[in-house]
N, C-alpha and C positions, 0 to 999 in steps of 0.2 A: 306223497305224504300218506299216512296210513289212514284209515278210516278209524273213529274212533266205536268199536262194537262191543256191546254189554250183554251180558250172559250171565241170564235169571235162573236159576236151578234150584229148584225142589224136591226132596224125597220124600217117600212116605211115609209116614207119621207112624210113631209106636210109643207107649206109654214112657220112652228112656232116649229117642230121639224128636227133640224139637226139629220144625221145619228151618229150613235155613238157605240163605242165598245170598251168589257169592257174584263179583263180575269178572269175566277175564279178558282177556282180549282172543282175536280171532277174528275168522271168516273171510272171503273171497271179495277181493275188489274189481268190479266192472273191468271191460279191457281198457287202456288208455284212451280218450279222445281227444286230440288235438286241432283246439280250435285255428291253429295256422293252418294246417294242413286241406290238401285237396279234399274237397267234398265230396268227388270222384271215386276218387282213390281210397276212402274212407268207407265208401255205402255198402262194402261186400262186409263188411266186419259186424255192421251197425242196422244193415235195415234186409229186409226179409222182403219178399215181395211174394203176392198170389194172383193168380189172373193176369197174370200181366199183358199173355198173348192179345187180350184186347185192347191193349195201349195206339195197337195199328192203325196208322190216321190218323191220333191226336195232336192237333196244336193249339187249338184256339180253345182257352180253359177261362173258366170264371170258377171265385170262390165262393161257392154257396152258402157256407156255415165254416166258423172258425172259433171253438170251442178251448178253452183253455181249463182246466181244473188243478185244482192245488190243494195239496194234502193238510193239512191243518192238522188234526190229528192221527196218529197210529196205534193202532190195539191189536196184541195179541193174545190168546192162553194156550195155557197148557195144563194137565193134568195126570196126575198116577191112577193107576187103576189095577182092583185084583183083576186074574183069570178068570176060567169058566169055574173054575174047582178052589178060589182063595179060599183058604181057609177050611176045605173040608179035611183037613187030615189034622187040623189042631187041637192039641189035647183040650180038655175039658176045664177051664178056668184059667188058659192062658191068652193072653194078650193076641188079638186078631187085627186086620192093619185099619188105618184112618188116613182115606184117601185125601190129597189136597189137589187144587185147581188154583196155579197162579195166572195171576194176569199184568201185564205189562203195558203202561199206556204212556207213550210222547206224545209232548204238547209242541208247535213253536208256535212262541209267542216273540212280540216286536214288531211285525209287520204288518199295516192297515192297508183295508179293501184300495183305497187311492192306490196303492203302490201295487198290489194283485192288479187292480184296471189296467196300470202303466204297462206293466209285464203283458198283460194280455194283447193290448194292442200291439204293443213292437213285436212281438211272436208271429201275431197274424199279418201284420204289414211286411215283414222280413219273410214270411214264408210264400206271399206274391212275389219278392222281388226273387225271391230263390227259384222261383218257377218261370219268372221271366231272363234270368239270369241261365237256366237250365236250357232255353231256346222255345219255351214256350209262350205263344199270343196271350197274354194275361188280359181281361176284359176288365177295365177298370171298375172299380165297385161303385161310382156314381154310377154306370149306366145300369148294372144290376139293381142300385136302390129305387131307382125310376121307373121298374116295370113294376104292372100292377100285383103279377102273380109271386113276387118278391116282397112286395108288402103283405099280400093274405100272410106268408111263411112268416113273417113277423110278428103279425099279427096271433098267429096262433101258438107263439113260442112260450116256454117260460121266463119269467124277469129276473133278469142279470143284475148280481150275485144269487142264484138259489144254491142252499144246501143241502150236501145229501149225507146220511148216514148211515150206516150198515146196521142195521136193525139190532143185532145181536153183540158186536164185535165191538163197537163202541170207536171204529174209525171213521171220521170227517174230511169234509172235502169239503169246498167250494168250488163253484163250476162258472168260468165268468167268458162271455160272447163280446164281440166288438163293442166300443163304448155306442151307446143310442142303438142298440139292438139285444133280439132276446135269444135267448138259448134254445137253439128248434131242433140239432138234432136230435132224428128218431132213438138212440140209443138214451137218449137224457129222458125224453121227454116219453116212451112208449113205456115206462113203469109205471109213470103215475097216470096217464093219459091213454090207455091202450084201449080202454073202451070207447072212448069218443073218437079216435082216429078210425076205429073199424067202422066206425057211421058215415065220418066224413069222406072215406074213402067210396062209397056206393055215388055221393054228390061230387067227387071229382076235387075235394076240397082236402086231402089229407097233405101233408108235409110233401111225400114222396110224388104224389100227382100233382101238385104244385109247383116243385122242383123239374120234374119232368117238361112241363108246360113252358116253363122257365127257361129250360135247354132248349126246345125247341124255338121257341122267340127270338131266343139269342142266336142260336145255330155254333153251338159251345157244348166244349165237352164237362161238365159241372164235378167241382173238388170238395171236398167236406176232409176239413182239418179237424184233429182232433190231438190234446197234447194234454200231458200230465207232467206236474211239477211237484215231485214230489223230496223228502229231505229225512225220511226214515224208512229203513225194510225192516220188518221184523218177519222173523224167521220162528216158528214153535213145530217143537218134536209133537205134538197131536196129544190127544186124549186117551186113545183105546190101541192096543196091539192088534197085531192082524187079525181077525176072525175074533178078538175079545180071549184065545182061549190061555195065552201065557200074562202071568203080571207084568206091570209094567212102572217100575221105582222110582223114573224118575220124571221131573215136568220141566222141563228149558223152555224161555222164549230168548233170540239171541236178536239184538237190534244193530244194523249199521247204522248211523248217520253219515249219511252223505250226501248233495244235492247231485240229483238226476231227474234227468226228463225224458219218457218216453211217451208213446203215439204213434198215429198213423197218421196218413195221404190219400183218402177214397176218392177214386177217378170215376162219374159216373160219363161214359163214353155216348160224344152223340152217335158213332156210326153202329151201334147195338142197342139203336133207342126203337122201340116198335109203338104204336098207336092204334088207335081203332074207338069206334064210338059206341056207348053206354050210356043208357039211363037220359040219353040226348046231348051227353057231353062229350069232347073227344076226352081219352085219357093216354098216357105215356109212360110205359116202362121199360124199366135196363133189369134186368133179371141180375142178382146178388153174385150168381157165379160169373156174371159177364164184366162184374165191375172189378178194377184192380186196384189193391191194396198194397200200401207200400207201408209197412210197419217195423216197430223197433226188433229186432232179435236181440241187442241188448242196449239196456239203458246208456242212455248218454248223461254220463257221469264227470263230477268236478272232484280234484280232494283237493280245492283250494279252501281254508277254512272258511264257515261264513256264520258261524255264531262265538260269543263270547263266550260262553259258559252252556254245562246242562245238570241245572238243579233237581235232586229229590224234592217232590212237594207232594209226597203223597200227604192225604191230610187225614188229621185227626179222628175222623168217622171210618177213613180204610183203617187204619190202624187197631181200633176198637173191635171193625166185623172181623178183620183177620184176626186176633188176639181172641175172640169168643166163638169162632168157629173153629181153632184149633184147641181150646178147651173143651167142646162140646166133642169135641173128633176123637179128644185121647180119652175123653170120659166112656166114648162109644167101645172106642177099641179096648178100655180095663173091663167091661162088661162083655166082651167077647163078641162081641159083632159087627159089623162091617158098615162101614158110613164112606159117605162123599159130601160132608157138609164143610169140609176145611175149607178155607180162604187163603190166599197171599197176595194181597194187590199193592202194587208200586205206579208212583206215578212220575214220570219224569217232563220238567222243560225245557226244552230250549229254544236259548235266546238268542235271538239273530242278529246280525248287523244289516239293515235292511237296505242299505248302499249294495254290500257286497252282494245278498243275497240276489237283489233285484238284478244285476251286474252277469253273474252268474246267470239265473235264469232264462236272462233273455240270450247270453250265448251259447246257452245248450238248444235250447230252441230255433235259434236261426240254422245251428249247426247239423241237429235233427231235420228241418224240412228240408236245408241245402242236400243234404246226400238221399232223403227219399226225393225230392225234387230228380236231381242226377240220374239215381237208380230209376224212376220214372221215365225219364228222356231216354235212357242208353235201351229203355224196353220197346221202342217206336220202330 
């Protein structure tokens, strides 16, 4: 089934053309993934690996962190822009351009945090069985909750559900960890956290020397999951042409809907764990290039539907900024000079069916750790 993808298109403004945009269809759909199929026989298409040579020796693995995040919102723009030279060759009292900046934003809506939890756990419970299903010693996760230096990592996590935003972009996420646990990895947690982990790291108390600590107690080689669920791509032709020096007419943002899930597998290996004592504490580390990454090279993708509808809702106050910023844009450009105060913002949602959604979800997900799980094992 085709992907259903929308395509925002913008020109630049002149006192005799309004902005205007249009949808068509288009764009490239992920390769097929087939959840019957070997997970084996599927991981060369689907997952990428780095490091692997360190794989050597691994069997006895525990999951240290199993992070789920889920796209909530999608934002893109785009933008016309003159050259280095717009405009210097235009005669004297003729109409100069009025640059616009659209912006595209998907919402899904229908789906509550309960049913993200549910997804979350079957993802990270499915992605053990996928690693012991691959032939590897899985260390059950009571006996990692029982050791002390597994609780510090909890303790120092963030609390599941946190949000994060992209400061500018206006895209959303949720980020959710096993139910009765917090969000610790360092990739979540070292944005907002990054000066108190460099402290905690001199006392032996940082996530990574914790973890370490952890590997070695257990005598395990420690995995950190990491999975995104996501159900729009949006795609924008940029802002500015190469170097700024040709114009540039037009502004696209082109959106697939589809649910996919991509992520990674980090192996952190005990036979590349080194130690030594500091500060009066022992400490433990696997050096970043020694650890092996088993990642998506491309999304693992559904084009089973899983929403009813996807409504415009852009609302009343976008309509007004864009409607008085392209009046102020064509007023700029009758007076002969050059502006980037335009506006076009659209807002789209859609609505899920959050059976199917959930449904989906968690088969891309098992299907994702199954074949980096595989690719993982065939690396030993």
């Amino acid at each position: 089934m085709k992907i259903i993808p929308r395509n925002k298109t913008v020109p630049a403004m002149t006192l005799l053309a309004l902005v205007s945009g249009c949808a068509v269809t288009g764009g490239t759909s992920a390769p097929d993934y087939n959840a019957s199929g070997s997970a084996a026989g599927q991981a060369g298409t689907f997952i990428e690996a780095s490091n692997e040579k360190h794989m050597k020796g691994v069997n006895k693995v525990g999951v240290l962190s199993c992070n789920v995040m889920f796209g909530m919102t999608s934002a893109a723009s785009a933008s016309t822009s003159g050259g280095f030279r717009a405009g210097a060759d235009r005669a004297t009292g003729t109409i100069s351009r009025s640059d616009v900046k659209v912006t595209v934003t998907y919402t899904v809506d229908g789906v509550e945090d309960s049913e993200l939890q549910r997804i979350a756990d079957a993802a990270c419970a499915d992605a053990e069985t996928q690693l012991a299903g691959a032939g590897f010693q899985v260390v059950p996760l009571a006996t990692l909750r029982a050791n002390p230096n597994y609780r510090k990592i909890q303790e120092g996590g963030r609390p599941s559900p946190f949000e994060y935003k992209e400061q500018r972009g206006g895209t959303r996420y949720l980020v959710l960890a096993r139910t009765g646990e917090t969000v610790t990895d360092s990739r979540y947690t070292g944005a907002g956290q990054g000066f108190a982990q460099s402290f905690k790291a001199v006392t032996g108390d940082a996530t990574e020397q914790l973890e370490g600590q952890l590997i070695k107690d257990l005598g395990m080689t420690g995995v950190n999951i990491n999975l995104l669920v996501d159900f729009a791509s949006l795609e924008s032709d940029g802002h500015k042409t190469f170097a700024g020096l040709a114009n540039k007419n037009s502004a696209k943002v082109k959106a697939d809907i589809q649910l996919a899930v991509t992520g990674d597998l980090r192996f952190q290996p005990l036979p590349a764990q080194k130690c030594w004592k500091e500060y009066g504490k022992e400490k433990c580390q696997i050096k970043l290039n020694q650890q092996p990454v088993f990642a998506t090279r491309q999304p693992v993708a559904s084009d089973r539907p899983f929403y009813t509808s996807i409504d415009n809702v852009t609302t009343t106050g976008d309509k007004v900024t864009s409607g008085l910023t392209k009046a102020v844009g064509m007023l700029s450009a009758l007076s002969g000079t050059s502006s980037k105060v335009a506006r076009d913002i659209t807002r789209y949602q859609v609505n899920v069916m959050p059976e199917v959604y959930e449904a989906e979800a968690v088969t891309l997900s098992k299907g994702l750790s199954g074949m980096a799980a595989a690719k993982a094992a065939s690396s030993r």
